[in-house]
C-alpha positions as CSV (number, residue, x, y, z in Angstrom):
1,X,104.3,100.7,77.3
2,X,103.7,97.2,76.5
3,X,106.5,94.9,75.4
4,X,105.3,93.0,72.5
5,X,105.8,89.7,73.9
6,X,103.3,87.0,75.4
7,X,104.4,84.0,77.4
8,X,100.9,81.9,76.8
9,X,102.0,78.9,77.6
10,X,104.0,79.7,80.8
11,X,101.0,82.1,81.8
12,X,98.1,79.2,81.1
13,X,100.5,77.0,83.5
14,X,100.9,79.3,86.3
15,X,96.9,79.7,86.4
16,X,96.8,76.2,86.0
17,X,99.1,75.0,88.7
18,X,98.9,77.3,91.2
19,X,99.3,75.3,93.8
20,X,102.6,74.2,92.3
21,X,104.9,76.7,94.5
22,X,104.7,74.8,98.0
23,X,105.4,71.3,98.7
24,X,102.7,70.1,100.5
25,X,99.3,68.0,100.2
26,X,97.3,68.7,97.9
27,X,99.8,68.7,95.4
28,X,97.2,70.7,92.9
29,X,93.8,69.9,92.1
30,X,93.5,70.1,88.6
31,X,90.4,68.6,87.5
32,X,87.5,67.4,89.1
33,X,88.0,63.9,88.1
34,X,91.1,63.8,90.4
35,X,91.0,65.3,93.4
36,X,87.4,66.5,95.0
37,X,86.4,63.3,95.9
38,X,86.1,63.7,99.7
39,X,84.8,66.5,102.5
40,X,88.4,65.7,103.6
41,X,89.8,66.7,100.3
42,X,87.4,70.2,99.9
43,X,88.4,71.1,103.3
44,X,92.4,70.5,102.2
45,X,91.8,72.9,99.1
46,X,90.2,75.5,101.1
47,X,92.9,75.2,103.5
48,X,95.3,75.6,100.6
49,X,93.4,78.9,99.4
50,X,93.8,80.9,102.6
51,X,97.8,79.5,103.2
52,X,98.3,81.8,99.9
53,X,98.3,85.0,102.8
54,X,101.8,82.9,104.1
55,X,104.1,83.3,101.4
56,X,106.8,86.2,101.9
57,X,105.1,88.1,98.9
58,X,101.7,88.2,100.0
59,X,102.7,88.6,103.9
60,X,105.1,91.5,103.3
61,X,103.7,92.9,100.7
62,X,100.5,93.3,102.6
63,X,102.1,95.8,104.8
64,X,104.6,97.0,102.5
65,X,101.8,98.8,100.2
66,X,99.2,99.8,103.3
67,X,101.7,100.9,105.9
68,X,105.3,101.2,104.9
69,X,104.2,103.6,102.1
70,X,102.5,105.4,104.5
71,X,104.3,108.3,107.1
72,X,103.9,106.0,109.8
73,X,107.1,104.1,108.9
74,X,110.0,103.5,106.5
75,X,112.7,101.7,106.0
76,X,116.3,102.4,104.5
77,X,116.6,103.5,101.2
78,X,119.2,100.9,100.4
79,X,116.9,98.2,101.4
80,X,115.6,97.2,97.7
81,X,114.5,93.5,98.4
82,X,110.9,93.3,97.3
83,X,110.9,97.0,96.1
84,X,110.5,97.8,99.4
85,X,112.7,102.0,99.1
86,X,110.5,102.0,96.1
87,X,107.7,101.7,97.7
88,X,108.7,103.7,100.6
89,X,110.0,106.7,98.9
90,X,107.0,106.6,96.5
91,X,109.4,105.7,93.2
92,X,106.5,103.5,92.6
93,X,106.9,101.5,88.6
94,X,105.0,98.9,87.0
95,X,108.3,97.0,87.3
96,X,108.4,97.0,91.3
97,X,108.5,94.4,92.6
98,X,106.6,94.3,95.3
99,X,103.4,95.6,93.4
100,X,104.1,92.0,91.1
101,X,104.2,89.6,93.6
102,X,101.4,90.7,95.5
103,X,99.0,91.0,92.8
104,X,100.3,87.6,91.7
105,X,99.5,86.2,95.4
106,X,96.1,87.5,95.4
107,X,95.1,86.1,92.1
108,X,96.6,82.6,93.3
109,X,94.4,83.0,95.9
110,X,91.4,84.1,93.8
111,X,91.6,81.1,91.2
112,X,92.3,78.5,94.5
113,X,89.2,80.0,96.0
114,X,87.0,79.6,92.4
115,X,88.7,76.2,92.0
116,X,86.9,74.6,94.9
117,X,83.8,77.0,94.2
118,X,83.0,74.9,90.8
119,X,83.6,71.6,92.2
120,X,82.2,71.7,95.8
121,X,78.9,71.4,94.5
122,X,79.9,67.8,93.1
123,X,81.2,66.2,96.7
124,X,78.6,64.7,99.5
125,X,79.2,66.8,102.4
126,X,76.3,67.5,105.0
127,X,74.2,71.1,103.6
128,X,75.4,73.1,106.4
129,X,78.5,72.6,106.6
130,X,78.6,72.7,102.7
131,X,77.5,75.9,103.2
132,X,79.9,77.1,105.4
133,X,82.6,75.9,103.2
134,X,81.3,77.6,100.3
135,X,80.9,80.7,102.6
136,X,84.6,81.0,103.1
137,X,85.5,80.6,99.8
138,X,83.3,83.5,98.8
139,X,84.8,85.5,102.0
140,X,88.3,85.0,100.6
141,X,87.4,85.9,96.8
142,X,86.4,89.0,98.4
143,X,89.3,89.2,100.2
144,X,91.3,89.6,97.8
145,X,88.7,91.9,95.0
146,X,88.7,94.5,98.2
147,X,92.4,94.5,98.7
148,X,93.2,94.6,94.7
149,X,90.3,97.1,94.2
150,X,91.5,99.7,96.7
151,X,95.1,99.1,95.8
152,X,95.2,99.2,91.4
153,X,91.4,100.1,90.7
154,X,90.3,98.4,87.9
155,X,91.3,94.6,87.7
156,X,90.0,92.2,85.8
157,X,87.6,90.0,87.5
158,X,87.9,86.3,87.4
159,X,84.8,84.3,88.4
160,X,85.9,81.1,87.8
161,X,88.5,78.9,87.4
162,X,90.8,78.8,84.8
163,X,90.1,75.8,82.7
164,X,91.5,76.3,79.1
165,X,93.3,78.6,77.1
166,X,90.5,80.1,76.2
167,X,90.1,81.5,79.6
168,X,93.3,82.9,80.5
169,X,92.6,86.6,79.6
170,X,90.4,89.0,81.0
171,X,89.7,92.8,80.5
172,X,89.5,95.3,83.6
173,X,86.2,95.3,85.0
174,X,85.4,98.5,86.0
175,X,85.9,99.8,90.1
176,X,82.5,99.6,90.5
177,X,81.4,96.1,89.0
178,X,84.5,94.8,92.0
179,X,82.9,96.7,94.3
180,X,79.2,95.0,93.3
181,X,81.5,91.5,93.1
182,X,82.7,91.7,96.5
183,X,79.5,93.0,98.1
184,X,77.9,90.2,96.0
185,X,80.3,87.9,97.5
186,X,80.3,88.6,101.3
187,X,76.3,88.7,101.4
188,X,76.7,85.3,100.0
189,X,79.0,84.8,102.7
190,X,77.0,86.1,105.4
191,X,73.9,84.1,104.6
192,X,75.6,80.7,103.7
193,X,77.8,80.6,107.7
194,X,77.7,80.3,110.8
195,X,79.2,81.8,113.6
196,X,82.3,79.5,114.2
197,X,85.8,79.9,114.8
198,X,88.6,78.3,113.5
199,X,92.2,79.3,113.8
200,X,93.0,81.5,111.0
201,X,89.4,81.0,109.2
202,X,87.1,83.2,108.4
203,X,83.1,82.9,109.8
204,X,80.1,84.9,109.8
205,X,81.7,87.7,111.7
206,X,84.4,88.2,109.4
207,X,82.0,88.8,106.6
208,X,80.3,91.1,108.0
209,X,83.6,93.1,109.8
210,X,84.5,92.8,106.1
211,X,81.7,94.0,104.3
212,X,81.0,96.8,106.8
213,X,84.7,98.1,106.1
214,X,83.4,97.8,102.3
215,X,80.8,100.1,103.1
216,X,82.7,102.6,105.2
217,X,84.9,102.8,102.2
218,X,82.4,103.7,99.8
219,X,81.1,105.7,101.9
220,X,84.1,108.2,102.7
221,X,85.3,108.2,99.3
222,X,82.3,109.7,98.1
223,X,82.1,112.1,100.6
224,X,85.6,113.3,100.2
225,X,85.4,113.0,96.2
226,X,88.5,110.8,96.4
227,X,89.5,110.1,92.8
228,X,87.4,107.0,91.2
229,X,84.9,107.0,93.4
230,X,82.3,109.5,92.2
231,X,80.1,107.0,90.8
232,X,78.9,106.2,94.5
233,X,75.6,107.6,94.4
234,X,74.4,108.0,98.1
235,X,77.5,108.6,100.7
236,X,75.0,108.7,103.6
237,X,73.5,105.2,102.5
238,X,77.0,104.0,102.3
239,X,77.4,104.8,105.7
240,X,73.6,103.3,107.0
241,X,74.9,100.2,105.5
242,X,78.4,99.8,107.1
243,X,76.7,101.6,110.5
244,X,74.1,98.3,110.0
245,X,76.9,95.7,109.1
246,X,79.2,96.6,111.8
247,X,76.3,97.1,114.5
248,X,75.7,93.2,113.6
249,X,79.3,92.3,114.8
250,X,79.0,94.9,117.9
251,X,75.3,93.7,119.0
252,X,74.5,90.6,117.7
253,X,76.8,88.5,118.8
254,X,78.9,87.3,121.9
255,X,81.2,84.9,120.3
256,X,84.0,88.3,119.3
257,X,84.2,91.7,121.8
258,X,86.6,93.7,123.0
259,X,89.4,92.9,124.4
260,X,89.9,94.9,127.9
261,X,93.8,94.2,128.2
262,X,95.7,95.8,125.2
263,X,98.2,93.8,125.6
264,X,96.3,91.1,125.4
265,X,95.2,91.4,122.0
266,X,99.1,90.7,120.5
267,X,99.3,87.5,122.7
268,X,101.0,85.4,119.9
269,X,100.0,82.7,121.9
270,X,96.5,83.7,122.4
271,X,95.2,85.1,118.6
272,X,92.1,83.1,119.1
273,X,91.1,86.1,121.9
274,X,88.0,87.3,121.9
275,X,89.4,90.7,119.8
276,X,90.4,88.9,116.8
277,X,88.1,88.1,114.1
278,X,90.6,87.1,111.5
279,X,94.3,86.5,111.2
280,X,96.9,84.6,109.5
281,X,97.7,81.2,110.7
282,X,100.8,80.7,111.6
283,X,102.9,77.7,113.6
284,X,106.4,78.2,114.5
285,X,106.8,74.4,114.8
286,X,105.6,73.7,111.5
287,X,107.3,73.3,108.3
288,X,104.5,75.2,106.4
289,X,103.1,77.7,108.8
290,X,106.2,79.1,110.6
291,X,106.4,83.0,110.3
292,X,109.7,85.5,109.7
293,X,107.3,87.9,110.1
294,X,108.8,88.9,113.8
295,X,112.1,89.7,112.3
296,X,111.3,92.2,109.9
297,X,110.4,94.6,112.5
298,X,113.0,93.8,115.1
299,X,115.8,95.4,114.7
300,X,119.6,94.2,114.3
301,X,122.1,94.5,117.1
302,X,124.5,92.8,115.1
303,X,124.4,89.1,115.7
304,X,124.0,85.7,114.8
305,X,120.9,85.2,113.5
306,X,120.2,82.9,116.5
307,X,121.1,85.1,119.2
308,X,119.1,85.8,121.9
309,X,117.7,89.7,122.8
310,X,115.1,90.9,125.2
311,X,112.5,93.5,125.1
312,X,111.2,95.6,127.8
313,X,107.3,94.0,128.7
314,X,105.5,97.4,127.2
315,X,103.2,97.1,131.1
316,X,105.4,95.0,133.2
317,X,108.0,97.0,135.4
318,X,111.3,94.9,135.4
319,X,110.1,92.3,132.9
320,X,111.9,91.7,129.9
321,X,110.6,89.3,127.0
322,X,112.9,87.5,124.8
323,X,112.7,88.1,120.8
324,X,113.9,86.7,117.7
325,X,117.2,88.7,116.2
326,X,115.9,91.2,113.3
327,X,116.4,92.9,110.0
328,X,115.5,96.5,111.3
329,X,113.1,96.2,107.9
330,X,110.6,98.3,109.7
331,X,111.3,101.2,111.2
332,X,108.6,103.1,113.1
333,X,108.1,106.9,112.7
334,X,109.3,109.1,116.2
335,X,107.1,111.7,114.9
336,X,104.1,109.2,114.7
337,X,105.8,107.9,118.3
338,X,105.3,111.2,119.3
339,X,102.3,112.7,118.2
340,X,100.6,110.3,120.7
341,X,98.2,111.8,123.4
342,X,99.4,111.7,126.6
343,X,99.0,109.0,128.5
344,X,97.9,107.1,125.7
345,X,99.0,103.4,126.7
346,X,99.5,102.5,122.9
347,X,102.3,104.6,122.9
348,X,104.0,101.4,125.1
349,X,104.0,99.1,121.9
350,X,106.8,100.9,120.5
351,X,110.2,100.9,121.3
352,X,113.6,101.8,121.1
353,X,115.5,99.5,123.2
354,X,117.0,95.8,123.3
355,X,118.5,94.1,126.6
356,X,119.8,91.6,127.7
357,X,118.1,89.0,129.9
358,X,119.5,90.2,133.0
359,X,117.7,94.1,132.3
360,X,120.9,95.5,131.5
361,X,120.8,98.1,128.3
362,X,122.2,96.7,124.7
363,X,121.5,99.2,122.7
364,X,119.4,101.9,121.9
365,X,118.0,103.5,118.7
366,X,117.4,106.8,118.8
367,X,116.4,107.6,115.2
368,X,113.5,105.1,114.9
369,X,111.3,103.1,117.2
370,X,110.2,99.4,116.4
371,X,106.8,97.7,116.6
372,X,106.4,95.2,120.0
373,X,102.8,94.0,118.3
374,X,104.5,91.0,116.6
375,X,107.0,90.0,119.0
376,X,107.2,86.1,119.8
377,X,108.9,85.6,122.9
378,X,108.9,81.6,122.6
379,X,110.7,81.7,119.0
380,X,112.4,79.0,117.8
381,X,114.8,80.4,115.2
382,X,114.3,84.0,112.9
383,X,112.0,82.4,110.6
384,X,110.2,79.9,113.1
385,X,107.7,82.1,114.8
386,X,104.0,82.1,115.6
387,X,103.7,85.9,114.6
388,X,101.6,87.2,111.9
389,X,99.3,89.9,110.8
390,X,95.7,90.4,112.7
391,X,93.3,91.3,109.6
392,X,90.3,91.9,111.5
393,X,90.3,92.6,114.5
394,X,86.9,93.6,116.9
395,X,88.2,97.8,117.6
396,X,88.4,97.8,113.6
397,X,85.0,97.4,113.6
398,X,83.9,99.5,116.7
399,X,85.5,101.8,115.0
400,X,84.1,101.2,111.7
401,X,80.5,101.4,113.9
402,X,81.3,105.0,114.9
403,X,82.4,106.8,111.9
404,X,79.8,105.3,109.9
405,X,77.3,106.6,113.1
406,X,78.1,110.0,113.4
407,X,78.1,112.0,116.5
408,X,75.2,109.8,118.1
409,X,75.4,108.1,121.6
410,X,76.2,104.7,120.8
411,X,79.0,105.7,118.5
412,X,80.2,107.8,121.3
413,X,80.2,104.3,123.6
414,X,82.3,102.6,120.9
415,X,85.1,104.9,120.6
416,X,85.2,106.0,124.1
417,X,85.7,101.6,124.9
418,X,88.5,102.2,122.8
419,X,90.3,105.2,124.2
420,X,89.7,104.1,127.7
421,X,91.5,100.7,127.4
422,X,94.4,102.9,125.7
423,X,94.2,105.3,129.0
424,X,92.4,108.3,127.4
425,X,89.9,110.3,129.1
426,X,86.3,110.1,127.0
427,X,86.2,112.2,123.7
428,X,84.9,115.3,123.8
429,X,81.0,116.0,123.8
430,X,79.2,118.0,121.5
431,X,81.3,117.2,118.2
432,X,79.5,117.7,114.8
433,X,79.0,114.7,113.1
434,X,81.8,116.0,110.9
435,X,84.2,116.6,113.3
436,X,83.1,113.5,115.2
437,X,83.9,111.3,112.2
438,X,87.9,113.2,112.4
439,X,88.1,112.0,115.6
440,X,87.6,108.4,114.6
441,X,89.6,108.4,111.6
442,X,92.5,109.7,113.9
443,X,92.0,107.2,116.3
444,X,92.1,104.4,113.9
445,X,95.4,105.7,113.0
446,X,96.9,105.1,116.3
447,X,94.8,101.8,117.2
448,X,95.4,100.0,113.8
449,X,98.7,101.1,112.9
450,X,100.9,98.7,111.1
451,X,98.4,96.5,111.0
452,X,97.7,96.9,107.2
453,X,94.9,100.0,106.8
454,X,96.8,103.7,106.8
455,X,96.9,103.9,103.0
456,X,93.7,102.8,102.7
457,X,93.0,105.2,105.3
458,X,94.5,108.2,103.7
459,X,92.9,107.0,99.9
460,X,89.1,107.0,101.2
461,X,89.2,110.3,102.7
462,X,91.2,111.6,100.0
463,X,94.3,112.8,101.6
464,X,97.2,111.4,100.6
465,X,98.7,114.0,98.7
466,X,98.1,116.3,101.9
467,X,99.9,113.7,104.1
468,X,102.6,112.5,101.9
469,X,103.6,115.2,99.3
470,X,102.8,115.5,95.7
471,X,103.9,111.6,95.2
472,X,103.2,109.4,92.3
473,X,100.5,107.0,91.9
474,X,98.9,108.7,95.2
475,X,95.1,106.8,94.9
476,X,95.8,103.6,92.5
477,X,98.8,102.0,92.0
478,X,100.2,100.6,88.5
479,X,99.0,97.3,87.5
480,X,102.3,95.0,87.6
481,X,104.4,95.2,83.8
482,X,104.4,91.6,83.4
483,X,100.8,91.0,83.8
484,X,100.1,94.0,81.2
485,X,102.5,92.3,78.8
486,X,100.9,89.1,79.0
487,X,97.6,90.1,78.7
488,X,96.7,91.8,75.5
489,X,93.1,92.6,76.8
490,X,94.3,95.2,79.6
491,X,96.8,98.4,79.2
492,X,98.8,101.0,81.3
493,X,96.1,103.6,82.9
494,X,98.4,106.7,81.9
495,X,96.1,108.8,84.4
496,X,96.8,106.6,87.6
497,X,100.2,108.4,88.1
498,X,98.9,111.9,88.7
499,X,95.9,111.1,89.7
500,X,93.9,113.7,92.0
């Protein structure tokens, strides 16, 4: 249904002033004539385009609608803030919540990202890194198109900024024009950076981590006749593609590899290892920049919100790390806990248990475990931590490498890296390409989890009514109620919530 009301003017203004939200320089660029005057200033905007990923609706919401609604986790059904039992229990609504503010979020971060795109070409700044700049803009448009793509299906597909009011409304584009806008996008990408890292940017490598992921997708969601996808015409070229995009990030490069200590890889201290290929920036010691993104999977003992609490070190005998006081938001699965080979050291990253400094117990929770990946032992208050989410990360794309491959000897080489650092033995020889590409998939599940892919996972290989029960809106979520009633181009896809 569509409520019969249309707030123009309000809607024209958010567009407008996106940048409105946070109080920080630049305080909106609004035209041309004002603010892109500078290298300095382009740099500031592009700055201001990927900082969208830090407010609570984009950063929650992120794993809310990838993980939480997945059956690796949950959280209690009286926890409503964001929508969050709605989107765990699957009573999924145009109206909740979190479904608004993150499609909000990534738009913001869409029309930031065209905003600098049509005015960089106007500032003096040296070709290449011109290029480069315009390279991560186009890496963060995609971004977001993969993300809202995979998520609601058909979304309208802004190219450009919002200038008038004659811009402000947009029909759907159709799944696969977003899917030739993002590839589109990231080739652009690839060709226009370099291999550079920056904390909490994206480079060269992240294009092409992204775009193989892109491929992967479009690949298994033919092959499995997931619903939306059928208009993929060749799964197996699909798959030759992300095989060739990832294989770039694998082999043609040094800059990004493997990380050989698992640990090692959630280092809050230490994102800029050589695993991670793109993250959220965070600071715990800056106003914009600190993270509450620790808390909400720590659990709550029942203190002051600035009481100490220790963790046992997941490989450290006798080693306790302190962490910030929680919400118990996130609860980890013990049957996903469980289901855990043995002797697989990923297992350790769980846990159920708080201490004290001295070692001694404080409690225990036996119904749930809780995620140590985002633990920040140097926090400085609940909200003041360095913690965040790791979007790409270099077993991702190992990973991505191998199930793309098939059963050949290099794909082998990848996943076995993988299962070795967790403490597995090799996997088994002789696997049909098939049955080789099972394997992978359920080894991403237990290398990525809560890290913002199992839905996605589940979608593309079309089992999420097999894993999660006849639930609604299973492959493409409802476009958010207020954006269909302030858009008279788009409507309700009555299809989406049955949808097999």
């Amino acid at each position: 249904m569509k409520f019969k009301f249309y707030y123009v003017v309000s809607f024209f203004l958010f567009f407008l002033n996106s940048c409105a939200e946070l109080d920080e320089n630049p305080k909106g660029f609004y035209t041309d004539q004002n603010f892109f005057q500078s290298e300095d200033e382009v740099e500031s905007a592009i700055l201001y385009a990927y900082i969208v990923n830090q407010t609570n609706e984009y950063l929650y919401g992120y794993i809310e609608l990838t993980d939480l609604s997945s059956e690796i986790m949950y959280c209690t059904p009286t926890n409503t803030f964001y929508g969050r039992n709605e989107i765990d229990l699957w009573q999924i609504s145009p109206l909740t919540i979190g479904i608004q503010g993150f499609y909000k979020y990534s738009y913001i971060g869409v029309n930031r990202a065209n905003t600098v795109l049509d005015n960089i070409n106007s500032v003096d700044i040296e070709i290449s890194k011109k290029n480069h700049f315009t390279g991560e803009l186009y890496f963060i448009r995609a971004w977001h198109y993969f993300n809202l793509v995979r998520l609601f299906g058909e979304v309208p597909l802004r190219k450009s900024s919002v200038t008038s009011s004659e811009d402000l409304f947009l029909a759907k584009s159709n799944i696969q024009e977003v899917y030739d806008f993002i590839i589109e996008d990231l080739t652009n990408a690839i060709d226009l950076m370099q291999i550079e890292r920056k904390y909490g940017r994206a480079d060269k490598v992240a294009a092409q981590s992204l775009l193989s992921k892109v491929f992967l997708t479009l690949a298994s969601s033919k092959e499995s006749n997931s619903p939306r996808y059928n208009w993929v015409l060749n799964s197996d070229e699909m798959y030759n593609q992300a095989k060739e995009y990832a294989g770039k990030v694998i082999f043609d490069q040094s800059t990004y590899e493997l990380q050989t200590d698992l640990w090692g890889i959630f280092d809050v201290n230490n994102k800029m290892n050589s695993e991670n290929i793109y993250f959220l920036s965070t600071n715990r010691e800056k106003s914009v920049g600190k993270s509450g993104f620790a808390a909400i999977w720590m659990p709550n003992p029942g203190v002051s919100y600035s009481t100490d609490f220790h963790v046992s070190h997941p490989f450290l005998t006798n080693t306790y790390l302190p962490t910030t006081w929680g919400y118990r938001v996130y609860r980890i699965s013990n049957q996903f806990v469980n289901t855990h080979e043995p002797g697989d050291l990923r297992k350790n990253l769980y846990s159920n248990m708080l201490y004290n400094a001295d070692g001694s117990l404080r409690a225990t929770y036996n119904e749930h475990y809780f995620s140590l990946k985002y633990i920040d032992p140097e926090w400085i208050d609940w909200d003041k931590t360095s913690s965040s989410p790791l979007y790409l990360r270099m077993s991702d794309i190992a990973l991505v490498y191998a199930e793309a491959s098939g059963a050949t000897s290099l794909a082998y080489q990848q996943i076995n890296k993988i299962r070795n650092r967790a403490g597995l033995n090799d996997l088994q020889l002789g696997l049909s390409d098939l049955d080789f590409r099972e394997a992978v998939r359920n080894e991403r599940k237990f290398e990525l989890s809560g890290e913002g892919n199992r839905l996605f996972e589940l979608r593309r290989t079309n089992r999420v009514i097999e894993t999660l029960g006849n639930v609604t809106y299973p492959y493409l979520y409802p476009l958010p109620q207020n954006e269909v009633d302030v858009n008279p181009k788009i409507d309700f896809d009555p299809e989406k919530i049955n949808l097999k």
